[in-house]
C-alpha positions in Angstrom: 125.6 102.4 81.4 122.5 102.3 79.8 121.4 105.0 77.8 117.6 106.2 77.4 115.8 108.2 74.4 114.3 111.5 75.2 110.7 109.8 74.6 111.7 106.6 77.3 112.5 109.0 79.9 109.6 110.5 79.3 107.5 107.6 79.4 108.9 107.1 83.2 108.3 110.3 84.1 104.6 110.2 82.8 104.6 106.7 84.6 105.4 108.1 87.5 102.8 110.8 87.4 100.1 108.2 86.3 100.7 106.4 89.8 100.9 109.4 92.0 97.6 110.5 90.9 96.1 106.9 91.3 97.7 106.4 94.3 96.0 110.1 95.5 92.5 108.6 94.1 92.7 105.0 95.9 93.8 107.4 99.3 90.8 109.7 98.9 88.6 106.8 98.7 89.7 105.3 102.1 89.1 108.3 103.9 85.2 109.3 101.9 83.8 107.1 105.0 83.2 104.1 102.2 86.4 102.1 103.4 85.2 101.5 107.0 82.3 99.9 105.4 84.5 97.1 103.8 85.5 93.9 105.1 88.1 93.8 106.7 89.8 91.3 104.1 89.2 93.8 101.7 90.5 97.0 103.4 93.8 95.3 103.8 93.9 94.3 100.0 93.4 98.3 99.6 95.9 98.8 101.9 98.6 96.7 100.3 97.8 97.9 96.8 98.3 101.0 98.0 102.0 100.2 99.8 102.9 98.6 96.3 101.9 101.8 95.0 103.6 103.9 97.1 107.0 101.6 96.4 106.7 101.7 92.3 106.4 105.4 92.6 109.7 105.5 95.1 111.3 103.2 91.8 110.4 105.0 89.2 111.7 108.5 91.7 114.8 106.9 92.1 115.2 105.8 88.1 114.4 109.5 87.1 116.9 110.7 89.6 119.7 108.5 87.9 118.4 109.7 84.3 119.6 112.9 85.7 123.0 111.9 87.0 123.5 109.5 83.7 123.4 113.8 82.3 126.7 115.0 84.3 129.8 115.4 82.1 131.7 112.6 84.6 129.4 110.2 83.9 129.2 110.6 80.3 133.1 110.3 80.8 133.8 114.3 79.8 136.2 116.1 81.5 135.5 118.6 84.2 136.3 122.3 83.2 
Protein backbone atom coordinates (compact mmCIF):
# COMPACT_ATOMS: atom_id res chain seq x y z
CA UNK A 1 0.00 0.00 0.00
CA UNK A 2 1.24 3.13 -0.92
CA UNK A 3 2.34 5.41 1.52
CA UNK A 4 2.07 9.47 1.25
CA UNK A 5 4.22 12.38 2.99
CA UNK A 6 2.41 14.67 5.27
CA UNK A 7 3.06 17.49 2.44
CA UNK A 8 1.38 14.97 -0.57
CA UNK A 9 -1.66 14.57 1.35
CA UNK A 10 -1.74 17.85 1.78
CA UNK A 11 -1.37 18.78 -1.65
CA UNK A 12 -4.73 16.59 -2.34
CA UNK A 13 -6.46 18.04 0.19
CA UNK A 14 -5.61 21.74 -1.02
CA UNK A 15 -6.45 20.22 -4.56
CA UNK A 16 -9.53 19.34 -3.60
CA UNK A 17 -10.40 22.69 -2.09
CA UNK A 18 -8.99 24.54 -5.21
CA UNK A 19 -11.83 22.68 -7.30
CA UNK A 20 -14.64 23.04 -4.91
CA UNK A 21 -14.23 26.71 -4.96
CA UNK A 22 -13.91 26.76 -8.89
CA UNK A 23 -16.39 24.54 -9.32
CA UNK A 24 -18.72 27.09 -6.83
CA UNK A 25 -17.41 30.13 -9.20
CA UNK A 26 -18.21 28.39 -12.74
CA UNK A 27 -21.95 27.50 -10.89
CA UNK A 28 -22.49 31.11 -9.82
CA UNK A 29 -21.76 32.22 -13.24
CA UNK A 30 -24.51 30.06 -14.85
CA UNK A 31 -27.09 31.26 -12.70
CA UNK A 32 -25.81 35.57 -12.82
CA UNK A 33 -28.46 35.46 -16.00
CA UNK A 34 -25.07 35.65 -18.36
CA UNK A 35 -25.31 31.74 -19.22
CA UNK A 36 -28.76 31.97 -20.90
CA UNK A 37 -27.16 34.43 -23.17
CA UNK A 38 -24.64 31.73 -24.57
CA UNK A 39 -25.01 29.51 -27.34
CA UNK A 40 -26.24 26.74 -26.80
CA UNK A 41 -22.88 24.83 -27.92
CA UNK A 42 -21.32 26.70 -25.37
CA UNK A 43 -23.62 26.27 -22.32
CA UNK A 44 -23.16 22.58 -22.67
CA UNK A 45 -19.28 22.85 -22.77
CA UNK A 46 -19.96 24.72 -19.30
CA UNK A 47 -22.05 22.21 -18.40
CA UNK A 48 -19.61 19.32 -18.99
CA UNK A 49 -16.71 21.13 -17.45
CA UNK A 50 -18.54 21.48 -14.70
CA UNK A 51 -19.70 17.46 -14.44
CA UNK A 52 -15.85 16.78 -14.90
CA UNK A 53 -15.43 18.98 -12.09
CA UNK A 54 -17.84 17.75 -9.94
CA UNK A 55 -16.23 13.94 -10.59
CA UNK A 56 -12.38 15.04 -9.84
CA UNK A 57 -13.63 16.54 -6.68
CA UNK A 58 -15.64 13.03 -5.83
CA UNK A 59 -11.79 11.43 -6.65
CA UNK A 60 -9.83 13.39 -4.85
CA UNK A 61 -12.92 12.87 -1.68
CA UNK A 62 -12.55 9.43 -2.02
CA UNK A 63 -8.41 9.45 -2.19
CA UNK A 64 -8.52 11.60 1.14
CA UNK A 65 -10.88 9.23 2.68
CA UNK A 66 -8.38 6.27 2.00
CA UNK A 67 -5.39 8.50 3.32
CA UNK A 68 -7.42 8.18 6.40
CA UNK A 69 -8.04 4.54 6.56
CA UNK A 70 -4.16 3.87 5.20
CA UNK A 71 -3.96 5.69 9.34
CA UNK A 72 -5.84 2.61 11.21
CA UNK A 73 -3.47 0.31 13.19
CA UNK A 74 -4.95 -2.82 10.89
CA UNK A 75 -3.97 -1.33 7.96
CA UNK A 76 -0.57 -0.30 8.99
CA UNK A 77 -0.58 -4.17 10.08
CA UNK A 78 -0.51 -3.26 14.10
CA UNK A 79 -2.39 -5.25 16.29
CA UNK A 80 -5.73 -4.18 17.82
CA UNK A 81 -5.59 -3.47 21.67
Amino acid sequence: MAQYTRNERQAVIDEKADIDSRLSQLNKYKYRGVFENLSYDEQERLNTQGHFMCAYSAILGARIEAFQLIDTPKARGEPND
